[in-house]
C-alpha positions in Angstrom: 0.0 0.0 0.0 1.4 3.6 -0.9 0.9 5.6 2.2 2.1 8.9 0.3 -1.1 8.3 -2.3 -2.8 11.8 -1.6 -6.1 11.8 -2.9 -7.4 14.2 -6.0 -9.7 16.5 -3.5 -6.3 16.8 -1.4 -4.1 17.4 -4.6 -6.6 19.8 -5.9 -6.6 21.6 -2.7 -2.9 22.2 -2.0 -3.1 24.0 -5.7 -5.8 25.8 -4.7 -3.9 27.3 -1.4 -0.6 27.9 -3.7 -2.5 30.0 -6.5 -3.7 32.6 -4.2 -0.4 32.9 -3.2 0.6 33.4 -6.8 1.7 29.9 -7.5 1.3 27.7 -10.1 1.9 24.4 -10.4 0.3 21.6 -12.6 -0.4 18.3 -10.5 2.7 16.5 -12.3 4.9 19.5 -11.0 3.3 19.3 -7.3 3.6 15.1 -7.7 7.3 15.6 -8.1 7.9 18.0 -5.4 6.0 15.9 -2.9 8.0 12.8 -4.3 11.2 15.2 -3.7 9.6 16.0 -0.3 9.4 12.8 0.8 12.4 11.2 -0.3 14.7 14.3 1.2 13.4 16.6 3.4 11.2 14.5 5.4 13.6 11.8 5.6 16.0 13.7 6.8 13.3 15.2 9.4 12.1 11.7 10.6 15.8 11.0 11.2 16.5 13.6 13.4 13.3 13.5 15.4 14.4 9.4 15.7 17.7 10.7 17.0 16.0 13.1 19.6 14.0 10.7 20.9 17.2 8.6 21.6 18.6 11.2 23.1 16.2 11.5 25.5 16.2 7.9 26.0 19.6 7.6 26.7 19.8 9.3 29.7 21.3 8.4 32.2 19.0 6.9 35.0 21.4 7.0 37.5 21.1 10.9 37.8 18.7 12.5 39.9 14.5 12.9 38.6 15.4 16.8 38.6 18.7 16.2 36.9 16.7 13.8 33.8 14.4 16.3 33.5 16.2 18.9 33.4 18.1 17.2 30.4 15.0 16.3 28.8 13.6 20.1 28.6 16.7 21.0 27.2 16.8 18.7 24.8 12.9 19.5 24.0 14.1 23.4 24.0 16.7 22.9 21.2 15.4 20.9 19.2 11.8 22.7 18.8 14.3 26.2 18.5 11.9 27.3 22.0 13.1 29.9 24.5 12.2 27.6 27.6 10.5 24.6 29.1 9.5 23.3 32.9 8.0 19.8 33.6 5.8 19.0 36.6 4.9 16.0 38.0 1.7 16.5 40.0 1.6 15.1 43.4 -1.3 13.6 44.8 -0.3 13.9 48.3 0.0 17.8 48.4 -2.8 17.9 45.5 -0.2 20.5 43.7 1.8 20.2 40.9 5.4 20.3 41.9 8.2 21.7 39.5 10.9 19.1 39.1 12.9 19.9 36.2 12.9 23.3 34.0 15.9 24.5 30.9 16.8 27.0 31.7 17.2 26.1 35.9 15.2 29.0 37.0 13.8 27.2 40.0 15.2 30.1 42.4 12.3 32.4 40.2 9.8 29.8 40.4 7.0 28.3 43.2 8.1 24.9 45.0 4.5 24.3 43.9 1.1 25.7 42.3 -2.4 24.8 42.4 -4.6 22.3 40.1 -7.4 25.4 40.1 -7.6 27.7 37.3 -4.8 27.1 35.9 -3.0 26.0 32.4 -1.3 23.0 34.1 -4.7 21.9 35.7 -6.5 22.1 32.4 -4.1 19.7 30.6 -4.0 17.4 33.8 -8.0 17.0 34.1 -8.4 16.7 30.4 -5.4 15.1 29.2 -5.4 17.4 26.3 -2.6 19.6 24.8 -3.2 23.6 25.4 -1.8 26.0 23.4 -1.9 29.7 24.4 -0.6 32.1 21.3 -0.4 35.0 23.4 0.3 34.7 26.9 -0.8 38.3 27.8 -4.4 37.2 26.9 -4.5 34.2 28.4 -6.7 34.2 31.2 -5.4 31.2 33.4 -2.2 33.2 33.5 -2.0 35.3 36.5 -1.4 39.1 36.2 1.9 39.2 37.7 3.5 35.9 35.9 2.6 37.7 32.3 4.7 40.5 33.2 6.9 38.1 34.3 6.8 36.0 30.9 6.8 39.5 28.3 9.9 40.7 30.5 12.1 37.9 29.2 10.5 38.2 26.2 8.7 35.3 26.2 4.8 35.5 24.5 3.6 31.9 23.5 3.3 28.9 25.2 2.8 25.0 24.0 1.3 23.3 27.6 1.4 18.7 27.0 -0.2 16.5 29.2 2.8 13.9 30.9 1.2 10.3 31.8 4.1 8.1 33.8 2.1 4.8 34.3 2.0 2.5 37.4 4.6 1.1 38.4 3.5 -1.1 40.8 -0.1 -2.5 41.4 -0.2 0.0 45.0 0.8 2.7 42.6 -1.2 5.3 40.7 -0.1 6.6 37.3 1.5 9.9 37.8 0.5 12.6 36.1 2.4 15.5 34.7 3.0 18.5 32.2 5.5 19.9 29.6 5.1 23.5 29.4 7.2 24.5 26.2 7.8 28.7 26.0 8.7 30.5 22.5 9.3 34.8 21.9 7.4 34.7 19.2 3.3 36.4 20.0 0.5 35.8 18.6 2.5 31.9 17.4 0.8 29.5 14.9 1.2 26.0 16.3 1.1 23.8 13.8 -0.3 20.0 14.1 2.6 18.7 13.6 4.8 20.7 16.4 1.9 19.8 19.2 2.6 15.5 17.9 5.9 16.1 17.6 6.2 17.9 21.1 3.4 15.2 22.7 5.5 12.5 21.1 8.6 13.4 22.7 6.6 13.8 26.0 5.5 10.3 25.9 9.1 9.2 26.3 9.9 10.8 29.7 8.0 8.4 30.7 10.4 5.5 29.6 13.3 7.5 31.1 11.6 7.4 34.4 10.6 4.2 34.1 14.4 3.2 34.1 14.9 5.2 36.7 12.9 3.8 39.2 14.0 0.4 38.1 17.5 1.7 39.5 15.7 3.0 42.3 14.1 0.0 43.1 17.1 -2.2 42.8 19.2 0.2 44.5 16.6 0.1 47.6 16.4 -3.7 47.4 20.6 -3.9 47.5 20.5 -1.1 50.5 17.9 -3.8 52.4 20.0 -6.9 51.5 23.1 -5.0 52.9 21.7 -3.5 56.1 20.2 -7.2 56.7 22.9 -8.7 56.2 24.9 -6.0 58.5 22.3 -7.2 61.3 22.5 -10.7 61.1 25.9 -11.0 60.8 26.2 -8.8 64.4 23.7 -11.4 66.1 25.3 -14.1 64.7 28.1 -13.1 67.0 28.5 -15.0 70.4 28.9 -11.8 72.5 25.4 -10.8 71.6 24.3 -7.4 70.2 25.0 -4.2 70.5 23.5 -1.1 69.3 26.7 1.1 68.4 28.2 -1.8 66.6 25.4 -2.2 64.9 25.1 1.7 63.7 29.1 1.6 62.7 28.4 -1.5 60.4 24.5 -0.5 58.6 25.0 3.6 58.5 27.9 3.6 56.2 25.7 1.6 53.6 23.8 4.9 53.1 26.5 6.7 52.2 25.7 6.4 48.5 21.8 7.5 49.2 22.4 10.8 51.7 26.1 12.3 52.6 25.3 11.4 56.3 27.3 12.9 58.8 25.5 11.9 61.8 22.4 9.8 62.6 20.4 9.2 65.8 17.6 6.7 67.2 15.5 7.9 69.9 13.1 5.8 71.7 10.1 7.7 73.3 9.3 6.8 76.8 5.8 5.3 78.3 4.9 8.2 79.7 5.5 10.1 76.1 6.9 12.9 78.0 10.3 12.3 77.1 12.3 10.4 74.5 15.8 9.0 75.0 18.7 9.0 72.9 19.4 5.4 72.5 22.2 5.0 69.9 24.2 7.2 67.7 26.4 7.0 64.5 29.3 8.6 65.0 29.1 7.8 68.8 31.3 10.1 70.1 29.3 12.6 68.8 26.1 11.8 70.7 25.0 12.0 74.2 24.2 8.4 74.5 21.3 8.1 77.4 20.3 11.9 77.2 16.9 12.6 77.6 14.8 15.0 75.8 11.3 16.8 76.4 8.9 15.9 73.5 7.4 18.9 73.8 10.4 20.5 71.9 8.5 21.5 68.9 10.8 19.4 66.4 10.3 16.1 69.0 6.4 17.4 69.2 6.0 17.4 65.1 7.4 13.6 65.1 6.3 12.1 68.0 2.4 13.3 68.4 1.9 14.0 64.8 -0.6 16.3 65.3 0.1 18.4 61.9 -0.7 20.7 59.8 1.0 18.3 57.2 2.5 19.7 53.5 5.0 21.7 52.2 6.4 24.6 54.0 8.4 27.4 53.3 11.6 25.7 55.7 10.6 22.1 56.0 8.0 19.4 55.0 5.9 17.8 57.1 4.3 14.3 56.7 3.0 11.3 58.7 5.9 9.2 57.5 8.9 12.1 57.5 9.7 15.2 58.4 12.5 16.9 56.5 13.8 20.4 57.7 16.1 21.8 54.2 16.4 25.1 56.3 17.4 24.2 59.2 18.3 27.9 60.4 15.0 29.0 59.8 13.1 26.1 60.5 10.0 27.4 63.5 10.8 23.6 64.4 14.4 24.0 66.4 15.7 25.9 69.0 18.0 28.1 68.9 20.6 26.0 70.4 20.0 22.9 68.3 20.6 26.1 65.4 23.8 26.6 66.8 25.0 23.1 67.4 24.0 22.6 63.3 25.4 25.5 62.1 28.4 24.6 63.6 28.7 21.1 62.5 27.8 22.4 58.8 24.5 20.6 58.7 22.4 21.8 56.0 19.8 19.5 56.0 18.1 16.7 58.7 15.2 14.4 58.0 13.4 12.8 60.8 11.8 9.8 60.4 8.8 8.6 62.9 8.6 4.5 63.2 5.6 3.7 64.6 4.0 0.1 66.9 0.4 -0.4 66.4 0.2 3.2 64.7 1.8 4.8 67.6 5.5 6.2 67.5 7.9 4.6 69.6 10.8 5.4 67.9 12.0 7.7 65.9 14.9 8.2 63.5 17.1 11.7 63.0 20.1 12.0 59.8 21.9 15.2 59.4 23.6 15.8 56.2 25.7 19.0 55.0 24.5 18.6 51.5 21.4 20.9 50.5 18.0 18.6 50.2 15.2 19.7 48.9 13.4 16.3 48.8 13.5 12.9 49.1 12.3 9.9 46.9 9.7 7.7 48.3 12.4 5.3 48.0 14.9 6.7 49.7 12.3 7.3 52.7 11.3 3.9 52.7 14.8 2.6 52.9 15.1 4.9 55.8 11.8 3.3 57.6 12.9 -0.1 56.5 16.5 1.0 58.4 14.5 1.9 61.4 12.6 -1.0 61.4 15.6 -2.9 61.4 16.8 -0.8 64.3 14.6 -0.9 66.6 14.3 -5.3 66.6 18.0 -4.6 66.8 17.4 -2.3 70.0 14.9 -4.7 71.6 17.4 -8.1 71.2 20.0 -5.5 72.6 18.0 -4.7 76.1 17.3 -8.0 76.4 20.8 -9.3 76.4 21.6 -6.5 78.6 18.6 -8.1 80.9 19.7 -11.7 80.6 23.4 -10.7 81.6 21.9 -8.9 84.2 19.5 -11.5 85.8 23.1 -13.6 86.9 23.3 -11.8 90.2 20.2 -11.6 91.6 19.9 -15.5 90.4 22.9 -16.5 92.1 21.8 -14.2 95.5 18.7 -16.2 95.1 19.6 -19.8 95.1 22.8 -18.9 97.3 20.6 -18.0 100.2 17.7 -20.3 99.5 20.7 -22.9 100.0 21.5 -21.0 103.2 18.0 -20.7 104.7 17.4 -24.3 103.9 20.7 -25.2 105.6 19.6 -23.2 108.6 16.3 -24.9 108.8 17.9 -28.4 109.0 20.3 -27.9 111.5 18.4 -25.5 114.5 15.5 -23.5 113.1 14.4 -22.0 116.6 18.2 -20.9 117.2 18.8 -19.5 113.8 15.3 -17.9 113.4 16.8 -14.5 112.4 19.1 -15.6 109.9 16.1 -17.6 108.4 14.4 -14.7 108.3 17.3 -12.6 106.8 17.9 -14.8 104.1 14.2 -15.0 103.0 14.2 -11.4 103.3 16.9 -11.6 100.7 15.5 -13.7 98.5 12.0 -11.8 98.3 14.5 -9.0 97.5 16.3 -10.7 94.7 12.8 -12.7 93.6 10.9 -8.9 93.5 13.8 -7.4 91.3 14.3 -10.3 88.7 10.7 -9.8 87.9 11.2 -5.8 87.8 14.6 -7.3 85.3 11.9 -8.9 83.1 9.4 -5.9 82.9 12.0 -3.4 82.0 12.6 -4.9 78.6 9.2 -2.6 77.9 9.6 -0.2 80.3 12.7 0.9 82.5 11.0 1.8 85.7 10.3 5.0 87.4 12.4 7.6 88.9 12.3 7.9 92.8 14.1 9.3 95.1 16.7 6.7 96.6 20.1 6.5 99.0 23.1 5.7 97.1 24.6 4.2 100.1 22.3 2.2 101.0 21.9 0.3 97.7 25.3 0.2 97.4 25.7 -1.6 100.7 22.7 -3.8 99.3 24.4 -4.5 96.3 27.9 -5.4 98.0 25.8 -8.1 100.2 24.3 -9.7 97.0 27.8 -9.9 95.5 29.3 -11.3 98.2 27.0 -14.0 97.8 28.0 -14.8 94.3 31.6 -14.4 95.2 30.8 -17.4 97.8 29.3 -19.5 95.1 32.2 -18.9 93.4 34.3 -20.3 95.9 36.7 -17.4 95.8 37.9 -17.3 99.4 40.9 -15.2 99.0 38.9 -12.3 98.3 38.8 -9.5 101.3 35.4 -6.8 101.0 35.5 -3.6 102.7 32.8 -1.4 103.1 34.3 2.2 103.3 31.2 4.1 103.4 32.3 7.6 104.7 29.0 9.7 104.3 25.3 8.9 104.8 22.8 9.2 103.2 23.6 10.8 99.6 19.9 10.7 98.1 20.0 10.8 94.3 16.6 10.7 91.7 17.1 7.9 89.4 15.1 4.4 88.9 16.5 1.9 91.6 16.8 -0.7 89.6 19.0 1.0 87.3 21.4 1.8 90.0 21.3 -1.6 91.3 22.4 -3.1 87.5 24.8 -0.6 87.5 26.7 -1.5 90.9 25.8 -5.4 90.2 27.8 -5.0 86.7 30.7 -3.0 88.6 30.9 -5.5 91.4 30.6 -8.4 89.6 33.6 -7.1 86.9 35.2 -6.1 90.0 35.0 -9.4 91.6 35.9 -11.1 88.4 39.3 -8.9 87.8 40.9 -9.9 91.1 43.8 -12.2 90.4 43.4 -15.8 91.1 45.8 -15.5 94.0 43.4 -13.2 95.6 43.3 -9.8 96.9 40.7 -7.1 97.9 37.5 -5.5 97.0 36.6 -2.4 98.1 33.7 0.2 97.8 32.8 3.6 99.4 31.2 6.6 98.5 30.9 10.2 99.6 30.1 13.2 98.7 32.3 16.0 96.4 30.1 19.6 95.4 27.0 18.5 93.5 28.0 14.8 92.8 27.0 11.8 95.1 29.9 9.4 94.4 30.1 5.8 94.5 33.6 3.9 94.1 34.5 0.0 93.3 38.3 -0.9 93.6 39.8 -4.3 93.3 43.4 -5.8 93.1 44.8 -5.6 89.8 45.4 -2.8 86.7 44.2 -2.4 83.8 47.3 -1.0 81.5 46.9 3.0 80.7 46.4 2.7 77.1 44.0 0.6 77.8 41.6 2.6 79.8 39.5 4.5 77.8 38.6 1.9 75.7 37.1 0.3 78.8 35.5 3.6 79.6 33.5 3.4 76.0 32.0 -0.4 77.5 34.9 -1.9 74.5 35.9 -4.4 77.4 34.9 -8.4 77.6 31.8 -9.2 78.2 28.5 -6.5 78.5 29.5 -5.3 81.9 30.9 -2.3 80.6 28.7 -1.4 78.0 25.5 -1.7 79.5 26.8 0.1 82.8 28.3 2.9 80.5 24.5 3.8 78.5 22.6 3.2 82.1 24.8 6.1 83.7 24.6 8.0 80.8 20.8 7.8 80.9 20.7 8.8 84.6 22.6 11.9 83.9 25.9 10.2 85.7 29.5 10.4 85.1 31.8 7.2 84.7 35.8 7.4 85.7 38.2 5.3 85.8 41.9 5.1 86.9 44.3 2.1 88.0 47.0 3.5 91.1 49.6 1.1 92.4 47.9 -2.1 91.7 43.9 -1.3 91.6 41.3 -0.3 89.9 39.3 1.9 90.8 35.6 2.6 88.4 34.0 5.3 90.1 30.3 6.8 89.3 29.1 9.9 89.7 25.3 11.0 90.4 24.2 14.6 91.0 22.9 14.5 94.2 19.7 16.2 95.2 19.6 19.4 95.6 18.8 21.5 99.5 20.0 17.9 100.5 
C-alpha cells in the first residue's frame, strides 16, 4: 500500500492554497515535489526526530529525577528552536503540581508548587489534552503578575502537553504530569505537527523514568540486603548485640543514598513525656542516654503527629517524614539545636517517625551538609525499613543486657535459698533471724528479677533513693556470688564515709549498675586473691560511689574500657545506664587497683 497516495480532493486543494499565493503548479509538477519532499526533506526530518527521541532515552537513569528532567527540557528546547521549558509532575499527596525539572534552571524564580485550580497545568491534567496559548498576555489562566513576568524575558507563546508516567506497581497510581514549552514569538501559529511532535517526545519521559525507578528499586532492594545482612551478621556473633556496633556496620551503607554525617535513634518513653537517645552514628558525637522533652517542637511534630501536614516554606511535614532543608530558619528548632548545626555544617536533617500499632515509639534523625530539597519515596522507605531494622535490633539488645543482668540476683537467690534451707535443718528456733534474713533476701532478689523482666518494655520510674544504702545492698548480693564462686581469698570492705547521699534515678537502674561493677570487679581480682573495696561520699554537686579491686588495667587501655569496649557487656550496659541517669563514669588504675568510680548529681537542698 502507498501511504504517500494523496487523494485528487487533497491534490486539488494544495493547488488551490498555492495559486492565491501566486503559485502555479500543474499536479505532475506538485507530484514531483511531494516525491522530492518525501524522499529528502522529510527523511532527513524523521531521522533527526528518531535521534531526539534517543537522546532523551539515553539518559542516564542514574542521575537525579530533577537532573533527567532537566536534560530532557533541554533537549525538547533545542530541538523545537523554544526559548524555555518546565515539567511538573503533579503530586497527589499535596494535591499541587510540583516543578521538578525546568531549561533554563530557573527554579530560584519559580513556586516549590502551584495549584490544580484555574490554571494551564490543571487544564491539561484533568483533560489530558494539549493547550496551546498564542499570546500569553491574553491568556486568562495566567496570572497578572506571571505575564509581566513571561513579556519581560520576552517570552509571549506557550505550548502546555499533558505527561502520563504509568503505574509502576499494582499500590501505585499513574502519575501525572506536564510539559510546558515557551517560545518569543506572540501571537505563534502552532502547527499539528509541532503539538505531535512535542506530545510524542513527551511520551518518552515516561520510559526515562521508568528506568529510573528500576534503579531505584534495585538500589533500595541492595540497600535492604546490605543492612540485613549488616544485622545478622552482628547477632550471629557470640557476644550478643550491640547497638553502636550495629550503627558503625549498617550507616555507612547509606553513604551512596544521603552524605550522612550523623544519625540518631531515639526511643520515646511510656509516659510520652520524654524520649531518650538510645544510639548514635558517630558515637562520640552523641549523648548516648540523654533525655529529651517531647514537647520541643521538632520532637512534638514527630512524636504526636498532630500536623498541619504539607509543604512549608523551611521544612515538609508528613506522617511518614519530616524533612527540615532550612534548618536555620526552621520554626521547628531551637535556637541552640541552630547553633549546634550551624556549627557542624549541617544543611539538612530528615526525621523519620517509626511507629507500633500506629503509635510512635521510635524515631529516626540523619543530618547531612549537602542541600536537600526532597527525598524519593524510596529513599524514605529505605530509611523506615533501616529503622525497622533498628529498633528489633534495640529490643534483642535490652534483652541481652537483661539476661546478663539476671546472673546476680539468680545467684543471691539460690545462694541464700541454699542457706535458709541449711539453717532450717540444723536449729531452726536458734537460727530464726538468719532464716528470716535470708528469706528477706530472697524476696528481695525474687521482687527485682521480675522488675529485670518488665523493664525490657519499660525501665521503671524515677524515685528518690540513698546511694549508700543500695550500694551496701548491692555489695551483700555480691558477696554472695563471690561465695558461690568459691573465691575465698577475696577481702570486702565497706568504706562508706557519708550517709545518706539521696539521688533521683530508677532503683533498679542503680542496682544493674553497681551489680555489673561488682561483679567485673569481683571477676578482675587475680586468682591468687586480693581485695575489694567500695565507698562513697560526697564531692560539690555529685554523690559518688567507688569500686576498687586488686589488679590494673594498663593505661592505654583505659578509655577503651570507659566506651563499654571491654569483655563481656559489663561495661557497656553500665556505661548507656549512667549516661541515661545523667551520671558520670571514671576510671583510673593507682599502684595495683582499679578503681571505676560513678558519679550522680545529688539532690539538691539535700
Amino acid at each position: 500500500m502507498d501511504l504517500w497516495k494523496l487523494n485528487s480532493n487533497f491534490v486539488d486543494s494544495i493547488l488551490g492554497d498555492l495559486k492565491k499565493n501566486g503559485i502555479s503548479l500543474s499536479s505532475q509538477e506538485l507530484a514531483l515535489i511531494i516525491d522530492h519532499f518525501r524522499g529528502e526533506v522529510l527523511a532527513n526530518f524523521v531521522k533527526l526526530l528518531i535521534d531526539q527521541i534517543e537522546t532523551i532515552l539515553d539518559i542516564d537513569p542514574a542521575l537525579s529525577v530533577r537532573e533527567i528532567l532537566q536534560k530532557v527540557a533541554k533537549n525538547i528546547v533545542e530541538f523545537m528552536g523554544a526559548e524555555a521549558a518546565t515539567l511538573r509532575i503533579f503530586d497527589t499527596a499535596q494535591g499541587k503540581l510540583v516543578i521538578f525539572g525546568s531549561y533554563p534552571d530557573s527554579e530560584r524564580e519559580r513556586k516549590e508548587a502551584i495549584s490544580m485550580e484555574d490554571t494551564i497545568a490543571g487544564e491539561v491534567i484533568k483533560t489530558h489534552r494539549s493547550y496551546v496559548v498564542p499570546d500569553i498576555a491574553k491568556e486568562e489562566r495566567y496570572g497578572e503578575g506571571k505575564k509581566g513576568r513571561m513579556v519581560e524575558k520576552g517570552v509571549h507563546s506557550m505550548l502546555a502537553i499533558p505527561i502520563s508516567l504509568l503505574r509502576f506497581s499494582l499500590k501505585d497510581g499513574d502519575t501525572e504530569g506536564i510539559l510546558q514549552i515557551y517560545f518569543k514569538e506572540k501571537d505563534r501559529i502552532f502547527t499539528n505537527l509541532e503539538i505531535q511532535i512535542a506530545e510524542t517526545l513527551a511520551r518518552r519521559i515516561s520510559y526515562v523514568i521508568a528506568r529510573k525507578r528500576i534503579l531505584d528499586l534495585q538500589e533500595l532492594s541492595s540497600v535492604k540486603d546490605r543492612i540485613i545482612e549488616q544485622v545478622f551478621l552482628k547477632l550471629g556473633r557470640r557476644e550478643g548485640i550491640k547497638m553502636k556496633e550495629i550503627f558503625n556496620l549498617v550507616i555507612p551503607e547509606l553513604a551512596d543514598i544521603m552524605r550522612i554525617q550523623r544519625c540518631a535513634l531515639f526511643a520515646v518513653n511510656e509516659n510520652r513525656q520524654h524520649a531518650v537517645l538510645e544510639a548514635g552514628f558517630p558515637e562520640e558525637q552523641h549523648g548516648i542516654g540523654q533525655v529529651f522533652a517531647v514537647s520541643e517542637p521538632y520532637i512534638d511534630v514527630v512524636v504526636n503527629q498532630k500536623g498541619p501536614f504539607g509543604d512549608f516554606e523551611h521544612e515538609k511535614i508528613y506522617p511518614n517524614f519530616i524533612h527540615i532543608h532550612h534548618p536555620q530558619e526552621s520554626r521547628l528548632l531551637t535556637p541552640d539545636l541552630k547553633l549546634f548545626l550551624q556549627d557542624r555544617q549541617i544543611h539538612s536533617t530528615l526525621y523519620v517517625p517509626l511507629k507500633i500499632n500506629e503509635e510512635v515509639k521510635y524515631f529516626l534523625v540523619f543530618d547531612a551538609q549537602s542541600y536537600y530539597r526532597r527525598f524519593t519515596d524510596e529513599k524514605i522507605e529505605i530509611f523506615i525499613f533501616l529503622g525497622k531494622e533498628l529498633m528489633k535490633a534495640q529490643r534483642i539488645e535490652k534483652m541481652d543486657d537483661i539476661l546478663h543482668d539476671f546472673k546476680n540476683p539468680a545467684i543471691a537467690v539460690a545462694g541464700f535459698a541454699r542457706r535458709a534451707q541449711k539453717y532450717i535443718e540444723e536449729d531452726f528456733q536458734g537460727k530464726k533471724e538468719k532464716i528470716e534474713k535470708a528469706m528477706e533476701i530472697i524476696l528481695q532478689e525474687a521482687t527485682r528479677l521480675q522488675e529485670l523482666a518488665l523493664s525490657l518494655y519499660e525501665d521503671g520510674k524515677e524515685t528518690v533513693v540513698d546511694l549508700v544504702d543500695i550500694l551496701r545492698r548491692r555489695m551483700i548480693i555480691n558477696s554472695e556470688a563471690i561465695n558461690e564462686l568459691q573465691r575465698a581469698n577475696i577481702q570486702l570492705f565497706d568504706e562508706n564515709c557519708e550517709e545518706p547521699l539521696p539521688i533521683c534515678c530508677s532503683p533498679l537502674m542503680l542496682a544493674r549498675i553497681f551489680d555489673n561493677l561488682l561483679n567485673n570487679a569481683s571477676k578482675a581480682i587475680p586468682e591468687e586473691g586480693g581485695q575489694l573495696r567500695v565507698r562513697s561520699y560526697r564531692l560539690n554537686s555529685w554523690a559518688i560511689a567507688e569500686i576498687a579491686n586488686t589488679g590494673e588495667i594498663p593505661p592505654e587501655d583505659q578509655e577503651r574500657y570507659l566506651q563499654g569496649e571491654g569483655k563481656g557487656r559489663g561495661l557497656h550496659i553500665t556505661g548507656r545506664l549512667v549516661k541515661r541517669m545523667g551520671g558520670q563514669i571514671e576510671l583510673e588504675s593507682p599502684k595495683g587497683m582499679t578503681v571505676f568510680r560513678v558519679l550522680f548529681p545529688v539532690l539538691k537542698d539535700s
